[in-house]
C-alpha positions in Angstrom: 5.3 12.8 -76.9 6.8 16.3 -76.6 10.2 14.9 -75.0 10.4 12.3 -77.5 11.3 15.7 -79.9 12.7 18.1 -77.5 10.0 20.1 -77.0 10.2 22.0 -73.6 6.7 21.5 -71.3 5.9 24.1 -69.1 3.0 22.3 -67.6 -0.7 21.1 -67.8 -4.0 23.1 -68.2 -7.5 21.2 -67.9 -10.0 22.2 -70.1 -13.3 21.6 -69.5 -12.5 21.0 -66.2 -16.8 21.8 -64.5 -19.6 23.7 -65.4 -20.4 26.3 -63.4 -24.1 27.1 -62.7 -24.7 30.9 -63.8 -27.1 31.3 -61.4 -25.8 29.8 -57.7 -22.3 28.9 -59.3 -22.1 25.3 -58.6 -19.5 23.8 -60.3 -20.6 20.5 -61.5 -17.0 18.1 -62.6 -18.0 16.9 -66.3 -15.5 14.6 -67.1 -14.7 13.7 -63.2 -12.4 16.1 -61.1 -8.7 16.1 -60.3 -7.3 14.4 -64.1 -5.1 17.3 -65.2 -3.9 17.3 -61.1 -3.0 13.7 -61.2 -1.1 13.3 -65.1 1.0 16.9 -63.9 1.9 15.3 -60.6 2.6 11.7 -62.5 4.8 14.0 -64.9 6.1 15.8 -62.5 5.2 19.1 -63.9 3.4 22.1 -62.6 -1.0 22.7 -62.9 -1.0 25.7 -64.5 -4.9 26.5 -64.5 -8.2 24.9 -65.3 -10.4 26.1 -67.9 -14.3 25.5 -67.9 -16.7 25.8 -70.4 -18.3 29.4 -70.8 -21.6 30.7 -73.2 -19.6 33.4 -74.3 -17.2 31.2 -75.7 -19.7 30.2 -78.5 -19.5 33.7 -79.8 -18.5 34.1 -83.4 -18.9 37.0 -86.0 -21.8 35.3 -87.1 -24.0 35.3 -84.0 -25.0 36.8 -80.8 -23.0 36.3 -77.6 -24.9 34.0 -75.3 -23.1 35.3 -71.9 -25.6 36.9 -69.8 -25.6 39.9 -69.4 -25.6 40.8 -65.8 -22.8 38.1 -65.2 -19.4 38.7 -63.6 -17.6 38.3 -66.6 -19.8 40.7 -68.9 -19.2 43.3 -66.6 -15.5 42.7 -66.3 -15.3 43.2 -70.2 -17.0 46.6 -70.3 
């Protein structure tokens, strides 16, 4: 689609790519594992990351943050 109107792709990012368990971090493959790997190497383009679902990322001006508190990334944003 982007080619068909010159727009330059730099590459492919799964989102939602596993879950991982806050507790023993097991990552459990939520739509199946590898998609994102396979379209970039089909498109010959580059992975550039996977992205997996978070609590904190349900935070909003209009609620609490539901990362826990003692977790890696909480302590990485103090």
């Amino acid at each position: 689609m982007f080619n068909s109107i010159s727009v330059p792709v730099l590459g492919v990012v799964q989102n939602m790519s596993y879950y991982a368990c806050p507790a023993c971090q097991h990552r459990e493959y939520i739509f199946g594992q590898d998609g994102a790997k396979r379209t970039a190497l089909e498109l010959n383009l580059e992975l550039l990351g996977e992205v997996h679902p978070m609590p904190c990322f349900a935070c909003s001006a209009l609620g609490p943050c539901l990362r826990p508190p003692h977790s890696k990334l909480t302590r990485r944003s103090r």
